[in-house]
N, CA and C atoms as a LAMMPS dump frame, in Angstrom:
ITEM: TIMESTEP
0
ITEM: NUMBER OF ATOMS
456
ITEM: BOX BOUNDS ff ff ff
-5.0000000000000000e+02 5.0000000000000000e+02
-5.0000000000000000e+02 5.0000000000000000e+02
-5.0000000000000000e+02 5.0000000000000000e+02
ITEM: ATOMS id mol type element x y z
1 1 1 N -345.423 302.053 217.264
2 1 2 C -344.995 300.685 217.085
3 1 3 C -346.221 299.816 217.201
4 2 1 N -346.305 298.845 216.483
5 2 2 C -346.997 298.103 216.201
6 2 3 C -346.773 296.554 216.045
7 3 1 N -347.613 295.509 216.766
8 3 2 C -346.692 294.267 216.847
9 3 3 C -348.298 293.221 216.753
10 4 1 N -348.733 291.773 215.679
11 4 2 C -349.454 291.601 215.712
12 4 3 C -349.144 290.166 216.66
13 5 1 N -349.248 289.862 217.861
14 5 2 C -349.243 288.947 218.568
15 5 3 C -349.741 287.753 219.261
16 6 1 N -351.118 288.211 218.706
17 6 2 C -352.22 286.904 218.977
18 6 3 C -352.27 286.192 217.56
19 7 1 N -353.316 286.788 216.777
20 7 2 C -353.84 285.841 215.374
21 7 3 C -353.487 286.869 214.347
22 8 1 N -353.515 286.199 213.163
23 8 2 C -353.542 287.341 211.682
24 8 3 C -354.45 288.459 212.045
25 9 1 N -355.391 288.382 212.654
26 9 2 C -356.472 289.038 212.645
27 9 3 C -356.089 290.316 214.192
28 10 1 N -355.255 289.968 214.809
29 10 2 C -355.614 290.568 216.039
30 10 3 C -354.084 291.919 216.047
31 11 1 N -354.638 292.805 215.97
32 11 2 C -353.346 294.004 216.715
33 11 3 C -353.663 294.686 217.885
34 12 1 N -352.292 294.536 218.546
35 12 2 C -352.405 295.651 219.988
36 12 3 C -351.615 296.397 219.391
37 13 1 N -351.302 297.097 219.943
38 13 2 C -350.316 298.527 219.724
39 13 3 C -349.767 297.916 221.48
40 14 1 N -348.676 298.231 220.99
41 14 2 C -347.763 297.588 222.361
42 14 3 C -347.014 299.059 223.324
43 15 1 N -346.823 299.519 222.44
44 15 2 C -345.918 301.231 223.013
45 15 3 C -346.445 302.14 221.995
46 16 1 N -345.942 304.036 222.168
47 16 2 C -345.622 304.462 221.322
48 16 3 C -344.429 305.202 222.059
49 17 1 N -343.635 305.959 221.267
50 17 2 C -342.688 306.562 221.986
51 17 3 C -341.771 307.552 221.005
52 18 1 N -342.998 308.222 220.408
53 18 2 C -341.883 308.971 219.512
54 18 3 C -341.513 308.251 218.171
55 19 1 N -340.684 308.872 217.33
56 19 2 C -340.517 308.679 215.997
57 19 3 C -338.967 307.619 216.634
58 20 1 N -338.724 306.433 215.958
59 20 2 C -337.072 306.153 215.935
60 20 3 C -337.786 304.542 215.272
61 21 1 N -336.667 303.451 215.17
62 21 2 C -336.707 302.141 215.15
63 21 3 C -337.06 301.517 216.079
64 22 1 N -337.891 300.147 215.735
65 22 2 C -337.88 298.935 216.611
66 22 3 C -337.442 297.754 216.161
67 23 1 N -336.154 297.301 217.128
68 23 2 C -335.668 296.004 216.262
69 23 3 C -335.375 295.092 217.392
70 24 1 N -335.043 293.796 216.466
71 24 2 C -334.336 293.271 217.601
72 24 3 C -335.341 292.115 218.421
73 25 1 N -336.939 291.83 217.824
74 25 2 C -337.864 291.649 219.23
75 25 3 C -337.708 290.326 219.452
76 26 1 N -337.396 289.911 220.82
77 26 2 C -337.175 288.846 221.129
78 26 3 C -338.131 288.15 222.45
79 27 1 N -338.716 287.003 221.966
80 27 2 C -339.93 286.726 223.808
81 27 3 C -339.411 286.106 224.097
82 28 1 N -339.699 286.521 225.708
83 28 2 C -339.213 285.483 226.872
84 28 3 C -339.573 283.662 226.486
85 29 1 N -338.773 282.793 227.226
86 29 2 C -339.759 281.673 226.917
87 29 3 C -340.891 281.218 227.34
88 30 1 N -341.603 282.03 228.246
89 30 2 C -342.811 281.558 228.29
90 30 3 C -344.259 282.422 227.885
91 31 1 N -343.713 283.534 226.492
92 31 2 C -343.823 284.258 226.15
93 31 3 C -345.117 285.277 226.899
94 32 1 N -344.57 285.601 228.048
95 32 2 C -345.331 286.878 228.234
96 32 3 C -344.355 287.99 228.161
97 33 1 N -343.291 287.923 228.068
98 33 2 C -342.646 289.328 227.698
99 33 3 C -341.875 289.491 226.421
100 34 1 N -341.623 290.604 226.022
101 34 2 C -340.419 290.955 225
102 34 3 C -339.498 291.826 225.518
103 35 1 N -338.496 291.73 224.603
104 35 2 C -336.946 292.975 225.149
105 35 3 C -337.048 293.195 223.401
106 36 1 N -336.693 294.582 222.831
107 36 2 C -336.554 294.907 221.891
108 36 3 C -335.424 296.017 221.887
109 37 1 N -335.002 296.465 220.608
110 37 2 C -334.225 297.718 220.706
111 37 3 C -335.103 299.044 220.359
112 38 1 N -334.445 300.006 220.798
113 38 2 C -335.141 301.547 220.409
114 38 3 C -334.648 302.384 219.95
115 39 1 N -335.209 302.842 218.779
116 39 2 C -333.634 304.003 217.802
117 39 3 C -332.115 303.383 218.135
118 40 1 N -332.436 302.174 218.253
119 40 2 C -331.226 301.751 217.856
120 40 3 C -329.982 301.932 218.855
121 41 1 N -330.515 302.416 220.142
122 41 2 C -329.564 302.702 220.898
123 41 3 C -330.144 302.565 222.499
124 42 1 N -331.184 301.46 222.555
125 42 2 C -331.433 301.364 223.694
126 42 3 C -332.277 299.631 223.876
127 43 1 N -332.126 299.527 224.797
128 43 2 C -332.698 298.185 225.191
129 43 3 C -334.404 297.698 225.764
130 44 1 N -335.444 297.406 225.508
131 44 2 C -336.207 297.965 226.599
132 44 3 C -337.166 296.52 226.535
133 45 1 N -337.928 296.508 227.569
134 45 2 C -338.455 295.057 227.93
135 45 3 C -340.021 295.676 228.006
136 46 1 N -340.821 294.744 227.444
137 46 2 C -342.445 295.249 227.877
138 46 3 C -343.161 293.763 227.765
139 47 1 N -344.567 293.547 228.682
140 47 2 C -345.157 292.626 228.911
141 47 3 C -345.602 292.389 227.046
142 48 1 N -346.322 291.367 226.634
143 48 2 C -346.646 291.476 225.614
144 48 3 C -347.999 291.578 225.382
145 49 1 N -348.915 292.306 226.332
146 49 2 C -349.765 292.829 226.701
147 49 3 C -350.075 294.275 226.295
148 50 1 N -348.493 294.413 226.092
149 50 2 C -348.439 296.153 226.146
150 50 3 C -348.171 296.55 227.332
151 51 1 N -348.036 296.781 228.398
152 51 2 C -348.208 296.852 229.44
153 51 3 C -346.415 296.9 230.228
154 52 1 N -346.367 297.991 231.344
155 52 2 C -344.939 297.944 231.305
156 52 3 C -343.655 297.57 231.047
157 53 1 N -343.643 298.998 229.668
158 53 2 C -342.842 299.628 229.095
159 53 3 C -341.725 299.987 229.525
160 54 1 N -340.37 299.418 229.969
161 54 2 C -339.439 299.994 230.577
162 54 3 C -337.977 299.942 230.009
163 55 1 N -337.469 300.665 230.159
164 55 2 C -335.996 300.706 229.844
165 55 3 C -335.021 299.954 230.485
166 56 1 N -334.26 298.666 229.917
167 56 2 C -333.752 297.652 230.429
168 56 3 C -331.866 297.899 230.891
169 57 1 N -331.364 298.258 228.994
170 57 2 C -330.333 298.477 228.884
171 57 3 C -330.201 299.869 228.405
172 58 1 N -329.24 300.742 229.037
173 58 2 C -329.274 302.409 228.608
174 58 3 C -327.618 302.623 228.939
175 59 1 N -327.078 303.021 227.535
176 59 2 C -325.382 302.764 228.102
177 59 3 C -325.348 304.179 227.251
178 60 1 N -325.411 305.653 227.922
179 60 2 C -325.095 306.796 227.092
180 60 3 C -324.436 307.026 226.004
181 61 1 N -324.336 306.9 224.652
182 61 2 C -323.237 307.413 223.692
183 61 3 C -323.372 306.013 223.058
184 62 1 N -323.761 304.817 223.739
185 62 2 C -323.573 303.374 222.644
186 62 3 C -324.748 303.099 222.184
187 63 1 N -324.481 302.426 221.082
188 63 2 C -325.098 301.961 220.281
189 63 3 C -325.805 300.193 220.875
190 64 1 N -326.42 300.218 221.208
191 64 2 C -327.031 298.924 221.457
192 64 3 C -328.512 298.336 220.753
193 65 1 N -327.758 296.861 220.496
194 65 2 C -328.916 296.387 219.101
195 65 3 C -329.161 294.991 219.615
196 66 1 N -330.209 294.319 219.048
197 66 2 C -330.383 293.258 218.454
198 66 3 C -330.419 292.171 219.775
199 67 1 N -330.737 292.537 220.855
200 67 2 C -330.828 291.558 222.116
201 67 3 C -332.126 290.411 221.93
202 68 1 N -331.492 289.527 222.445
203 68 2 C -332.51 287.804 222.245
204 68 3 C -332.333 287.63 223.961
205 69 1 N -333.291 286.841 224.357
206 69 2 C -333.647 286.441 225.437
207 69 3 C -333.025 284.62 225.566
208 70 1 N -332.417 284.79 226.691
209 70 2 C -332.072 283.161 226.986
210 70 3 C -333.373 282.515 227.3
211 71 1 N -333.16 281.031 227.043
212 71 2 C -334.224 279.999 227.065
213 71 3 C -334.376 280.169 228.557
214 72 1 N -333.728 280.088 229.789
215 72 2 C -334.207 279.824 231.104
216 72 3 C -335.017 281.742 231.278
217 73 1 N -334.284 282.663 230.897
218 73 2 C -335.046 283.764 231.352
219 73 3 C -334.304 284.279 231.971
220 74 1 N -332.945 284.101 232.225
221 74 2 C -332.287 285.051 233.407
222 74 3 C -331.311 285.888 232.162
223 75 1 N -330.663 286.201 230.991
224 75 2 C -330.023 286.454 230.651
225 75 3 C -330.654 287.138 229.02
226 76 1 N -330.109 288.174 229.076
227 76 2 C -330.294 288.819 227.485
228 76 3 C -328.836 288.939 226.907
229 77 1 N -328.212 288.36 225.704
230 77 2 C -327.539 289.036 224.838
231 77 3 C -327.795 289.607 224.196
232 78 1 N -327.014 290.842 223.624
233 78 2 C -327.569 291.622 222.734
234 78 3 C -325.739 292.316 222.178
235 79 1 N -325.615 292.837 221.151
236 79 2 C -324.843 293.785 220.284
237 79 3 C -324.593 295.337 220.547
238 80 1 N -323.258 295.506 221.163
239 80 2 C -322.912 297.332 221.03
240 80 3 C -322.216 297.338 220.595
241 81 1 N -322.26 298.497 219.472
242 81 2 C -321.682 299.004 218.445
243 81 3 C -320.303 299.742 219.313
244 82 1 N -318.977 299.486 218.423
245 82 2 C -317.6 300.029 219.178
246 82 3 C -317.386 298.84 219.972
247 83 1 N -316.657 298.614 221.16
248 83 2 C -315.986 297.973 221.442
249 83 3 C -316.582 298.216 223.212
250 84 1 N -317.198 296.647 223.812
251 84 2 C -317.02 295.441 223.181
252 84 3 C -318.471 295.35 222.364
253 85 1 N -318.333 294.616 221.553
254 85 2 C -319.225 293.959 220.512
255 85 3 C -320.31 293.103 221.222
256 86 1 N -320.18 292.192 221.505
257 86 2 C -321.075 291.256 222.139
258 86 3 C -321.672 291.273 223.415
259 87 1 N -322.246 291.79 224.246
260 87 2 C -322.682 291.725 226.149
261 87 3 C -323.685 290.458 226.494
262 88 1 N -323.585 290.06 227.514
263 88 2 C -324.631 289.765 228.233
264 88 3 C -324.866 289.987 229.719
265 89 1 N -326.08 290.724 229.499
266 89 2 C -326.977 291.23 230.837
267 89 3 C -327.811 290.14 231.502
268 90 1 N -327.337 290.43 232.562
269 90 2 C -327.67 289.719 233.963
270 90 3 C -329.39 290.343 234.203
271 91 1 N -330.469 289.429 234.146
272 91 2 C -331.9 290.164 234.598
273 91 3 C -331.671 289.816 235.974
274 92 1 N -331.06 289.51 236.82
275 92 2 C -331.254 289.581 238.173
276 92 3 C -330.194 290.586 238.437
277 93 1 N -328.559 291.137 238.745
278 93 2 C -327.679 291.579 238.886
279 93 3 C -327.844 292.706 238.512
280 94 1 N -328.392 292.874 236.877
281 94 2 C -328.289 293.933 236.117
282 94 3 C -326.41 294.21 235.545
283 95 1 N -326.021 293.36 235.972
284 95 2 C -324.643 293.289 235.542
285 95 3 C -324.29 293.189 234.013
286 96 1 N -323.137 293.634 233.097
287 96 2 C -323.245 293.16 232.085
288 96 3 C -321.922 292.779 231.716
289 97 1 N -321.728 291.829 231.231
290 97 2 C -320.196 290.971 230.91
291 97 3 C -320.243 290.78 229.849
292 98 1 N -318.699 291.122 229.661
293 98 2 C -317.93 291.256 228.182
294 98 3 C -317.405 289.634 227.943
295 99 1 N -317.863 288.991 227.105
296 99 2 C -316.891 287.495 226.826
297 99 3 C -315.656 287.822 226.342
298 100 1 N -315.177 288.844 225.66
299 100 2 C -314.007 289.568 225.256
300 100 3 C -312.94 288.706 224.01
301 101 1 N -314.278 288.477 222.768
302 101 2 C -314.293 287.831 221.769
303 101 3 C -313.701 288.763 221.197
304 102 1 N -312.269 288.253 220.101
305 102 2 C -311.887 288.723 219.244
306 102 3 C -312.699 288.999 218.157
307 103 1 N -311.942 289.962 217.001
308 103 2 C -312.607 290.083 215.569
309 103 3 C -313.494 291.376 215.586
310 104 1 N -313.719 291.792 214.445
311 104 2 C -314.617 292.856 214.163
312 104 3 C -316.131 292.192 214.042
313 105 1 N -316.986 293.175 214.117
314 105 2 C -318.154 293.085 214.38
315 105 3 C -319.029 291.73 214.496
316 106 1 N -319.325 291.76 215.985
317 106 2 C -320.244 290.828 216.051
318 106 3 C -322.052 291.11 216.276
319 107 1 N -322.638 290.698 215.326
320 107 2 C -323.943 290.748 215.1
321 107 3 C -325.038 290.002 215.195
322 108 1 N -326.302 290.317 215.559
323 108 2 C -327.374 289.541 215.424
324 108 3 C -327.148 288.002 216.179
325 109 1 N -326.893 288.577 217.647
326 109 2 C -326.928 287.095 218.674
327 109 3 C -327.946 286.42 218.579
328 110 1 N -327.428 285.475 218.911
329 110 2 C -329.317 284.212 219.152
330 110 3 C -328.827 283.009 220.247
331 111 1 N -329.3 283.124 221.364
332 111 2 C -329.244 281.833 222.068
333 111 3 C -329.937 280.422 221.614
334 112 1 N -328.882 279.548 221.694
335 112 2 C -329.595 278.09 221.663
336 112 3 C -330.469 277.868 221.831
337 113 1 N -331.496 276.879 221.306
338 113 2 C -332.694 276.713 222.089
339 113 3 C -332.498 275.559 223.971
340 114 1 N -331.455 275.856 223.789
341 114 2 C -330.706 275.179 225.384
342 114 3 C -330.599 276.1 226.027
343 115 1 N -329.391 277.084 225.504
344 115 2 C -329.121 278.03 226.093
345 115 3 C -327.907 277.874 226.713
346 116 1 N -326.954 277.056 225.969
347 116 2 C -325.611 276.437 225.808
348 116 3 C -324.425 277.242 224.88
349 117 1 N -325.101 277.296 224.157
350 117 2 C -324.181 278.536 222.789
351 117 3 C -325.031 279.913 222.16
352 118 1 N -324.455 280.643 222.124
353 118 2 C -324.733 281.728 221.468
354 118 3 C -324.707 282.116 219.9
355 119 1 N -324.955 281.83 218.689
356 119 2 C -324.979 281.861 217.647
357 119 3 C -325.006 283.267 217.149
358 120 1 N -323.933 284.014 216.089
359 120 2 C -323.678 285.376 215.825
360 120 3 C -322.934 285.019 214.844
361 121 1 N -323.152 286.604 213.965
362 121 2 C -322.43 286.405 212.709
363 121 3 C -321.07 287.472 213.307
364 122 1 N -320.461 287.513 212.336
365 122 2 C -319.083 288.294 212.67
366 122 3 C -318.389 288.727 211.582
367 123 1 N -317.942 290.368 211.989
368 123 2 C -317.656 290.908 210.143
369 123 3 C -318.916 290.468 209.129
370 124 1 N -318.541 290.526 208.161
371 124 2 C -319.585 290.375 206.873
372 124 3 C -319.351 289.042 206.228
373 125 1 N -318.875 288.095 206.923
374 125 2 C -318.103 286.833 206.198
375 125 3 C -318.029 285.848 206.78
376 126 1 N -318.636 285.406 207.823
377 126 2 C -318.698 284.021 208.879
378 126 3 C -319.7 284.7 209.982
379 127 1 N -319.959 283.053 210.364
380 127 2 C -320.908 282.861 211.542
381 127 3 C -320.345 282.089 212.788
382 128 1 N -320.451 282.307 213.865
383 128 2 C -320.117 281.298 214.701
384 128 3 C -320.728 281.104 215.865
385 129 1 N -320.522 280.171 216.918
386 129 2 C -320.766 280.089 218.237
387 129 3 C -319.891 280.074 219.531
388 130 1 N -320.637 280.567 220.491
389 130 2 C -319.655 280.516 221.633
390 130 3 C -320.372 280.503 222.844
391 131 1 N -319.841 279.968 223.743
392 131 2 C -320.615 279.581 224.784
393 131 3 C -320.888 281.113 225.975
394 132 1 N -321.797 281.198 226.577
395 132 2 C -322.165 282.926 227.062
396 132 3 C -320.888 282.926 228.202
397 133 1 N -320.477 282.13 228.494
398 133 2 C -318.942 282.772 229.323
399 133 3 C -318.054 282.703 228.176
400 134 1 N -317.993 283.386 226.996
401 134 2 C -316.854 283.265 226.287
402 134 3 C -316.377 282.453 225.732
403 135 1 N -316.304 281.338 226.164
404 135 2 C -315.336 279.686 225.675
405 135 3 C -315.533 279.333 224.655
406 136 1 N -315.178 278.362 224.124
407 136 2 C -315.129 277.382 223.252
408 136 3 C -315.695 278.157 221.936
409 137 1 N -315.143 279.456 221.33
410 137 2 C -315.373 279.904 220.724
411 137 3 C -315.656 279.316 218.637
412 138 1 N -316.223 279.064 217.693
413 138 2 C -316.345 277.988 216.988
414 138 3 C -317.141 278.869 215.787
415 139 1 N -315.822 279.013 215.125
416 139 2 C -316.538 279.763 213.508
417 139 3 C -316.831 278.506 213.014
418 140 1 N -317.991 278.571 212.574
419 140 2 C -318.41 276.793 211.748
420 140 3 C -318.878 277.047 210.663
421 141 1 N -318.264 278.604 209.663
422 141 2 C -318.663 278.432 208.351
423 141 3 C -317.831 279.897 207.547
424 142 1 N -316.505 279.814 207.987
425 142 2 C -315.933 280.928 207.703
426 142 3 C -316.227 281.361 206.15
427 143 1 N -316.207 282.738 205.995
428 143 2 C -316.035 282.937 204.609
429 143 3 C -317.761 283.137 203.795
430 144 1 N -318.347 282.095 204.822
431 144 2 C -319.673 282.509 204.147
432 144 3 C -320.559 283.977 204.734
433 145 1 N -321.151 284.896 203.532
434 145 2 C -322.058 285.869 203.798
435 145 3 C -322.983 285.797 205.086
436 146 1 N -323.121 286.387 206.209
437 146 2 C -324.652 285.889 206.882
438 146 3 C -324.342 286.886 207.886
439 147 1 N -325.717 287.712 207.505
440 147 2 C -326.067 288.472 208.595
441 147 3 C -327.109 288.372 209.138
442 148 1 N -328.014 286.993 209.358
443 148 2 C -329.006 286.466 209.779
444 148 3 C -328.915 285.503 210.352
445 149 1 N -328.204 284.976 211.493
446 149 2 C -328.143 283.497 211.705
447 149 3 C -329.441 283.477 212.144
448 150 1 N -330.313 284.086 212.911
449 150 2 C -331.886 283.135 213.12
450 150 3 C -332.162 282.27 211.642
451 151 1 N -331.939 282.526 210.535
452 151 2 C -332.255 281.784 209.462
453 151 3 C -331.632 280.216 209.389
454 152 1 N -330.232 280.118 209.838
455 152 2 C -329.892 278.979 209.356
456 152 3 C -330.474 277.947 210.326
């Protein structure tokens, strides 16, 4: 894996770890760290230094993707595949809570730049928001394609 983090000009090599995917990379806000995914089925946090490499989220048999870092720093959402769809992990607790959002697949979380709503697409056909305890849940564009909300 390979990540260019200073200038056009500058690469570290951040990990290696074997053949699989890296997705998902998301920095802390005061960017000295990242949380990324690994083959697609694991969670893992490293300085952006390179520099300890560790395994964050590890849930045997699931599929876990696509985790973003909250603006204050205490909280990662991220995507498991099957049921439930959506988590967020506690970086102090290590706890992880289900908001226990209806609908098929929810994808590609992104916290606010507050850190007030959670922005995710859902199924292959709308986007919406919801606040990280669940609430005030708010499709605000049903029907449309998007499996990218960082874009809009």
């Amino acid at each position: 894996m390979r990540a260019d983090i200073a200038s056009s000009d500058s690469e570290t090599t951040l990990a290696y770890m074997g053949s699989g995917n890296v997705g998902g990379l998301s920095w802390s806000a005061d960017g000295s760290e990242l949380v990324y995914s690994y083959a697609m089925e694991q969670v893992y946090r490293i300085n952006a230094d390179g520099t300890d490499n560790a395994l964050l989220i590890d849930a045997p048999g699931e599929i876990d993707r696509y985790p973003d870092w909250s603006p204050d720093g205490t909280t990662i959402v991220f995507t498991r595949w099957g049921s439930p769809y959506l988590l967020f992990y506690d970086l102090v607790s290590g706890a992880e809570t289900d908001p226990e959002l209806t609908g098929v697949g929810h994808w590609n979380p992104r916290f606010s730049p507050d850190g007030t709503r959670v922005i995710f697409s859902r199924g292959c056909c709308e986007f919406c928001t919801v606040e990280p305890d669940g609430s005030n849940l708010l499709c605000v564009s049903p029907g449309f394609r998007s499996h990218c909300p960082r874009l809009l």
